[in-house]
N, C-alpha and C positions, 0 to 999 in steps of 0.2 A: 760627650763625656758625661758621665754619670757622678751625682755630687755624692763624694764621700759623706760628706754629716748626714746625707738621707739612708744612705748606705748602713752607716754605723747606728744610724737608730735601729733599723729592722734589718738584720742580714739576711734573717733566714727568706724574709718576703722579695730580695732582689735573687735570692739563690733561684727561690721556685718561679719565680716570675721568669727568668734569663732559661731556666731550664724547659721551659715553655719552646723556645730556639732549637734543643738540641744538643747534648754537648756536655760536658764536666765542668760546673762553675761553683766549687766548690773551695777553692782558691779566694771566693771574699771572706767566707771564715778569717782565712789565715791573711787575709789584708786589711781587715777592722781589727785583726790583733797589734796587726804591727803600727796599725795608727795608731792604736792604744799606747805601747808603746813611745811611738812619736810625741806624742802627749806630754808623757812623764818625761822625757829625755828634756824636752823644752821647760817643762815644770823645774826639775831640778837644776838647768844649767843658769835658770834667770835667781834661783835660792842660792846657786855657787855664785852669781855676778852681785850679788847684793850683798854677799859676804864678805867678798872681796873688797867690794867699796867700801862698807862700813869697817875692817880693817884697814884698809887704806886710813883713811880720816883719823882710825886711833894712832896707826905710827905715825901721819905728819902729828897728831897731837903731841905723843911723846917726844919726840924728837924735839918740837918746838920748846918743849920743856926740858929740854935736854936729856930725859930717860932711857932706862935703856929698853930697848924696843924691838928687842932678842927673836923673844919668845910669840911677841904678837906675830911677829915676819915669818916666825917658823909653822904658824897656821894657813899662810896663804902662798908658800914657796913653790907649792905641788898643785896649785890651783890651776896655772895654767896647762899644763900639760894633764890636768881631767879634762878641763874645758875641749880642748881639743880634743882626746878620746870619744866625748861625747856629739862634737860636729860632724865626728868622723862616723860615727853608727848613724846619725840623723840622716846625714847625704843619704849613706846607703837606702833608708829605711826609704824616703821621698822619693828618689829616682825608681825603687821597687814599687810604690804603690801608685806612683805617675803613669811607669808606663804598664802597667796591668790594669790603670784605669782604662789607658788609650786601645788596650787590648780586648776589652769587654763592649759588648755591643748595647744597642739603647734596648731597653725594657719592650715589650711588646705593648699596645694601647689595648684599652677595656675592650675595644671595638675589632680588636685582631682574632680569626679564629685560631683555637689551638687544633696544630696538625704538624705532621711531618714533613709532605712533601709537596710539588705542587696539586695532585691529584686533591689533595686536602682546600684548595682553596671554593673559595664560594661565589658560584656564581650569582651577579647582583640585575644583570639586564643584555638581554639582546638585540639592536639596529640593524633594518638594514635585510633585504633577501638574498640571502645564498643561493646564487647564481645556477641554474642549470644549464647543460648541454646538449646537442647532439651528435655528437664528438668526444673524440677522450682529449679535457684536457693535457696541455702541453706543460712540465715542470718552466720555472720562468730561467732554468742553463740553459736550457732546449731554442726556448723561443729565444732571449740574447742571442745566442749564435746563430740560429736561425737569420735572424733577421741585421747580425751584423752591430748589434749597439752593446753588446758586451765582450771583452777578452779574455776571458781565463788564463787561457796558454799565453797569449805575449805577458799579463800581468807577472804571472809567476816566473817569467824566464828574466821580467824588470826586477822584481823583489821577490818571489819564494808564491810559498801558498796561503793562502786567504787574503791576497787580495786582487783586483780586479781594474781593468782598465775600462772607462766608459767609453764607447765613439758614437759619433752621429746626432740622432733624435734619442739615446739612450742617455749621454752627457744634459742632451738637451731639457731631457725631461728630468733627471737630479738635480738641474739650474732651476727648473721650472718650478721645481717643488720646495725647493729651499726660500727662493723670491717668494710664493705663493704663501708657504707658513708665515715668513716672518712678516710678511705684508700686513695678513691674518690678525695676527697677534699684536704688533705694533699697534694698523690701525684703529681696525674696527674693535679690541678688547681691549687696548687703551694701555699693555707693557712699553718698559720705557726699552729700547732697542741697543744693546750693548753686543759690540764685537771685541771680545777681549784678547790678549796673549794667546798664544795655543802653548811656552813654552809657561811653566811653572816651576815654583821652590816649594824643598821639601816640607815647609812650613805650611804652605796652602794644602799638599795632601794629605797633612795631619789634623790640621782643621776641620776638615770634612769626612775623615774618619775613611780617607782611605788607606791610610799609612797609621801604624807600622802594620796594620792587620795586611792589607793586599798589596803591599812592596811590590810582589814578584808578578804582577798582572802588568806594570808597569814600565813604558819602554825610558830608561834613562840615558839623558846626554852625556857623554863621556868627557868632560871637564869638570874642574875643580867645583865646579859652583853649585852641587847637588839637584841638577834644576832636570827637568821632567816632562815629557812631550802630554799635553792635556789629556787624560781618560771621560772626558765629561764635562761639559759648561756647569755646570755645578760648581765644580774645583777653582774654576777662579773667576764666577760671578757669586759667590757666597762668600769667595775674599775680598772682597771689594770691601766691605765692610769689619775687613777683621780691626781687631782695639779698637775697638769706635764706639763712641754713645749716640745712637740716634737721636735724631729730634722728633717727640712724638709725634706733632704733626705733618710728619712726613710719612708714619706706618698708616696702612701699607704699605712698602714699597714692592712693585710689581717688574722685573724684568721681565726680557726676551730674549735669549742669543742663540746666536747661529756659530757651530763650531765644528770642523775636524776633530774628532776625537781619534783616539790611540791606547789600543789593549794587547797585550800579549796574548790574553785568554787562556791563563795557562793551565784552567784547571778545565780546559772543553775539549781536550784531545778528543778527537773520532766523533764529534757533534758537530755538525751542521758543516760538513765539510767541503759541498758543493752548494756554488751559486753566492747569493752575499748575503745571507741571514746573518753571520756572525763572520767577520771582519779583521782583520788587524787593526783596519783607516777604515772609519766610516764618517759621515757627516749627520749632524741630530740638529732640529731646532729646539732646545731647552725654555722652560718657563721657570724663574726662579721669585719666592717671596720672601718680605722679611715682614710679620705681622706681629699685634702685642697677641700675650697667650690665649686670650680668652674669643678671639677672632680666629685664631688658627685653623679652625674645621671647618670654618663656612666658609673662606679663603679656598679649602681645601677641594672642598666640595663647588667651586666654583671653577678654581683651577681646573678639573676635571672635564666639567661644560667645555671648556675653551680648546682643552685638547678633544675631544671629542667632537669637536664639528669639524674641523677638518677632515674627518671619515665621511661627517655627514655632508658638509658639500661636497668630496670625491663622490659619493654616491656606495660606498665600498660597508659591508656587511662586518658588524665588530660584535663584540661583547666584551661587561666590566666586569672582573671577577675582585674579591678585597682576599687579599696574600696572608695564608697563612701564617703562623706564628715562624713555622719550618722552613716557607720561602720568602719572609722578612727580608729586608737588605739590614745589612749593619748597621748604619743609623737611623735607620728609623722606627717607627710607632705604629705606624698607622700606613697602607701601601693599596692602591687601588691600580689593577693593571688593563690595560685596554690592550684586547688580543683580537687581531684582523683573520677575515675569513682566508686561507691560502688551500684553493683547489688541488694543489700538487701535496700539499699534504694531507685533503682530506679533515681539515682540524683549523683552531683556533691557534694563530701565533703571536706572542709578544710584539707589540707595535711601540707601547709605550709606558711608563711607569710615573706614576702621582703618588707623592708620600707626602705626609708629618714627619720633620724628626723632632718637634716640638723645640726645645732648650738643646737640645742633643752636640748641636754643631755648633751654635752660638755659644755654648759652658767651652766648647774647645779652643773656638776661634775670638771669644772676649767678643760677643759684639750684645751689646747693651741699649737700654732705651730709659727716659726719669718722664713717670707720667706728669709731674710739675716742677718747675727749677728746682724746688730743695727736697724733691722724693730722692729715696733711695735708688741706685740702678737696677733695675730687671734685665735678666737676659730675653731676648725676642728669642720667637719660635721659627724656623726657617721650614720652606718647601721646596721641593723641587719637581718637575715633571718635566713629561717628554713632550715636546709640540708637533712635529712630533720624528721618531728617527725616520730620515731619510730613505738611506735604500731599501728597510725594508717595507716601506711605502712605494715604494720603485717597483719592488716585488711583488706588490699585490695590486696594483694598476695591473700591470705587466701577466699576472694571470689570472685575473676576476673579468681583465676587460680584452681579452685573446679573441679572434673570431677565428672560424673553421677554417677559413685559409689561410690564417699563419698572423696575420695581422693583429694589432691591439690598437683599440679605438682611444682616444683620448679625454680625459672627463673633460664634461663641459669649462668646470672654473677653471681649465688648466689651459683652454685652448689660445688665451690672448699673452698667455708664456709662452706658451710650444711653437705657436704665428703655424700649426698645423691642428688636423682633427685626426689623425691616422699616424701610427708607425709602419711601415711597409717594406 
């Protein structure tokens, strides 16, 4: 969330800045008006309570002196019922400019380039040889079926489409690579290893700014209790710490978690509609931080190391490109994506995403830190990253590492998971 008093000192710098995104954000005009407002509304109701009191004290005076105390009473008869008029515009005014806070997205960082789309994004490094054949490769539906370790058809006939049943050495190896990441990550980078809830409250997807903007991507439990099948280890390893004052010497804090996630995807009709790029149910190992502000980019840029060597011990071909202004995520500032070689596309595909959202989720979610007992609180800067998603790490084994007769070799660091060196 974005701080109104920064807001209100410079509107026109968050309009241009936000417009940077995409979009009509022309509405903070007319939301530093109404804080203006807010203002005065509070100005004037604490000169009506002060008036009131100080009338107060003259009729017990008179009274105590027996006088008559008419005229003073007839000054403050009508006072309550302003008082009220005026709580009554204040509500309005705060719940308007609360949730079109929660509706506006975080600023774009210095270091974001301005662009439209992905095609806009910039590439920063390449790892890794893109593989040749002599052979056409095989899309990774093809070989699943082929080879018996994915279901399509029975998936969809259990739950609909986009999603996917694992069998065999194909389970085998989305066990293997989950074990393997978080192994990774826990041991040798040193996160501290959380498996949290997959179910969540509405409170936690507003903290992280996925709610009220992307409500409808979200699959909800159908009880009373507004609670919400996880989109993201983000969602409730960032709550972990919501109202909270950290103790500094405990930032960095560095998680890992391993989680099911769950997307409606409602805005990717007719994308990626065969094999399991994009999902209903997928599985990711996430990297979550909470750092003080002025560490957040080294943090960040370290984060990035961490996810990036799991490409580089699979052996598999990536590049890091930094997300334009235009394919920013909503809370964040700052976005570095690692996108894996995939033969069947011919191109680079999204593997996994590292952001700053700086203060962004920690102003929503109240999580704080006192650099000495009697400072003032700061809000920390939160991270997140992918460690990376799952299947489509599945997919790009599955067709970087295909041989001519149908088979897919298995990487070396993967083999004392797999207890094999082949899928056959």
């Amino acid at each position: 969330m974005l701080d109104i008093k920064m807001i209100r000192e410079n509107p026109q710098m968050f309009v241009e800045l936000l417009s940077r995104r995409g979009g009509d954000f022309s509405y903070i005009y007319d939301m530093v008006d109404k804080d203006k407002r807010r203002r005065e509304i509070i100005s004037q109701v604490e000169k009506i309570k002060a008036l009131r009191n100080e009338t107060s004290k003259q009729i017990g005076l008179l009274k105590r002196e027996k006088k008559d105390a008419s005229e003073v009473m007839k000054k403050v008869e009508n006072i309550g019922v302003e008082i009220k008029a005026f709580e009554v515009e204040l509500k309005e005014i705060e719940e308007y400019i609360h949730y079109n806070l929660l509706m506006t997205p975080n600023i774009p960082g210095k270091e974001t380039p301005i662009g439209d789309t992905e095609d806009d994004n910039i590439e920063i490094k390449q790892e890794g040889t893109i593989p040749t054949y002599d052979f056409e490769p095989i899309p990774h539906w093809d070989l699943g079926t082929n080879l018996d370790i994915l279901d399509f058809e029975r998936a969809s006939k259990i739950s609909g489409s986009r999603f996917t049943v694992y069998k065999g050495l194909g389970a085998r190896l989305e066990r293997a690579l989950i074990n393997f990441m978080s192994d990774l990550h826990a041991i040798e980078h040193k996160y501290t290893e959380i498996l949290p809830p997959y179910i969540i409250n509405k409170d936690s997807m507003i903290a992280t700014g996925q709610f009220p903007k992307f409500e409808d991507d979200a699959f909800k439990v159908l009880d009373e209790r507004d609670l919400y099948l996880n989109p993201t280890a983000e969602v409730p390893v960032i709550n972990l710490h919501r109202n909270e004052i950290i103790p500094v010497e405990q930032l960095p804090i560095r998680y890992t978690a391993f989680t099911t996630a769950f997307r409606q995807e409602a805005g990717s009709a007719g994308r990626d509609t065969r094999g399991i790029i994009r999902q209903h149910q997928f599985n990711k190992v996430e990297l979550i931080k909470f750092t003080k502000p002025e560490n957040s980019y080294k943090e960040l840029d370290l984060m990035l190391k961490d996810s990036e060597k799991v490409l580089q011990l699979l052996k598999l071909p990536y590049r890091v490109v930094i997300l334009c202004t235009g394919d920013l995520g909503f809370s964040m500032r700052k976005t570095y994506d690692i996108e894996v070689w995939l033969p069947s596309f011919r191109t680079y595909r999204e593997i996994g995403s590292i952001s700053n959202a700086e203060d962004y989720q920690a102003r929503r979610a109240n999580i704080k830190f006192k650099r000495t007992k009697d400072a003032k609180p700061e809000f920390v800067h939160t991270l997140n990253g992918s460690g990376l998603a799952v299947g489509r790490t599945v997919v790009a084994i599955m067709e970087n590492y295909q041989q001519k007769d149908g088979t897919i070799v298995i990487p070396e660091v993967l083999i004392p998971y797999m207890k094999t060196d082949i899928i056959k």
